[in-house]
C-alpha positions, 0 to 999 in steps of 0.5 A: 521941721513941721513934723518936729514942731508937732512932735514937740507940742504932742510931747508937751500937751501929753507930759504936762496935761495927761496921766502918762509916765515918761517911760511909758511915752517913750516906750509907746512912741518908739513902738508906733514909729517903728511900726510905722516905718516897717509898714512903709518899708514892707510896702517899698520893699525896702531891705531895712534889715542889714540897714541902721546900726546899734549906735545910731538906734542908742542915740535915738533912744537916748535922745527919746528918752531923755526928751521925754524926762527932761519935760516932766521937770522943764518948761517949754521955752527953758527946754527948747533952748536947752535943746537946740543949744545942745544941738547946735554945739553938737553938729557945728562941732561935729562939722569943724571936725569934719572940715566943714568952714562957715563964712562971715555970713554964715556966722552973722546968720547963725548969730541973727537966728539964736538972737531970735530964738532967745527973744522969742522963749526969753518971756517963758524962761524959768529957772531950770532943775539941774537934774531937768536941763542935765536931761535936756542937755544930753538929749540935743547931744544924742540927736546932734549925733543921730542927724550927723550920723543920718548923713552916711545913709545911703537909703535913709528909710530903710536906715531910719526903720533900722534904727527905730527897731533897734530902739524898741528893746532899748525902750522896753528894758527902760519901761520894764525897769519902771514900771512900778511907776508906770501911769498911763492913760487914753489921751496920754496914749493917743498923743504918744502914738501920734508922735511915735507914728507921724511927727517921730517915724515919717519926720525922721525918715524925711530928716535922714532923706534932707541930710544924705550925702547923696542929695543934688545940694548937700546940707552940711552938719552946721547948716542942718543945725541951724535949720532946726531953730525954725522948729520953735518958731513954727511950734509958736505958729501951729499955737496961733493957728490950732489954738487960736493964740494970739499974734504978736509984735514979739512973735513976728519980729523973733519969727522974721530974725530966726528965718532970715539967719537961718536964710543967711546960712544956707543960701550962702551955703547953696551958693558956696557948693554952685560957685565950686560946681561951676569951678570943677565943671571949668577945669575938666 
């Protein structure tokens, strides 16, 4: 969730404060996060070739590219809850279709830690574009399907390597169809690089690694969902202590109700598949 909170502010300050294209971030962020992870699978001697697959790679293109054109139009704090309401529909959904069932505490979590989100983006909400939060929208679908997706992994670098190689095309026929529109610049390409390389290629193949089946504690598709309200809240962190904003009451009480839900929903999760072990464990 640290790496996706960089990943949010690198975006923004390269979008809203630089010369480079969306197109153009997208295309380069892809690029380095592929390379990345290819070093890093090179290095493993992961076989990342037969791993991944095409509709997974078209949902984290999908989701890159829409990020990064829904941000020209949105603010931050209309964006971020645009997105992970996306998000959150997305994977709970995908859960109950599964089979997955959410306790009274769950939900009471669930319910505390959106309360938080909004109170903490509530005073920088502006009226979105429709084009803007179309956008966004689609993009918190496209990466609730990549993350449930991500659970089948069974090796998930060499599967987030794969997918990030299959998006390079992708991102390449986008970049290419607009380039009479293309922009870029230095700063513009350090900071797509750096989201690309670190908070993109390192934070997702960690993502994949969190969301395995194969994991000791399994994190279910609405748990994980709901972890990923923490990334505000820790983009309002890395704010106060990278760039001296201040702290406020606001900030701490929002902080402390999107924690403890998010708390409520996997202890309580945790504690469900202990107390099942326990019984399997009982009966044989």
């Amino acid at each position: 969730m640290i790496a996706f909170a960089g990943n949010s502010l690198l975006c923004r300050v390269a979008l809203k404060q630089t010369g480079i294209d969306a197109a153009s971030f997208t295309f380069i962020r892809i690029v380095s996060g592929a390379a990345a992870l290819w070093f890093i699978a090179k290095m493993r001697k992961v076989a990342w070739r037969k791993a991944g697959n095409w509709p997974s790679a078209l949902a984290l293109f999908a989701y890159a590219a829409a990020f990064s054109f829904a941000y020209v139009s949105l603010s931050a704090g209309t964006g971020a809850l645009l997105l992970f309401g996306a998000v959150q529909a997305t994977m709970i959904l995908w859960g109950l279709r599964r089979g997955e069932r959410l306790r009274v505490r769950q939900v009471a979590g669930l319910a505390l830690a959106l309360t938080g989100l909004v109170a903490l983006l509530f005073p920088g909400l502006s009226a979105p574009s429709l084009s803007g939060s179309i956008l966004m929208l689609g993009a918190g679908m496209a990466w609730g399907i990549y993350s449930v997706r991500g659970k089948a992994a069974s090796d998930p670098i060499a599967a987030t390597t794969g997918n990030f190689l299959r998006s390079v095309p992708l991102a390449a026929v986008l970049s290419i169809a607009l380039l009479p529109w293309a922009h870029i610049d230095r700063a513009g390409v350090g900071y797509a690089v750096l989201s690309g390389a670190i908070a993109s290629g390192l934070g997702y193949a960690i993502w994949y690694t969190a969301l395995s089946d194969s994991m000791p504690v399994r994190l279910g598709s609405a748990s994980a969902a709901t972890v990923q309200l923490s990334v505000p809240v820790l983009a309002a962190t890395g704010g106060i202590l990278l760039l001296g904003e201040p702290i406020t009451v606001r900030y701490l009480v929002t902080s402390i109700a999107v924690l403890g839900g998010i708390a409520l929903v996997v202890i309580e999760k945790n504690h469900s598949g202990k107390a099942n072990n326990t019984i399997s464990s009982a009966t044989r």
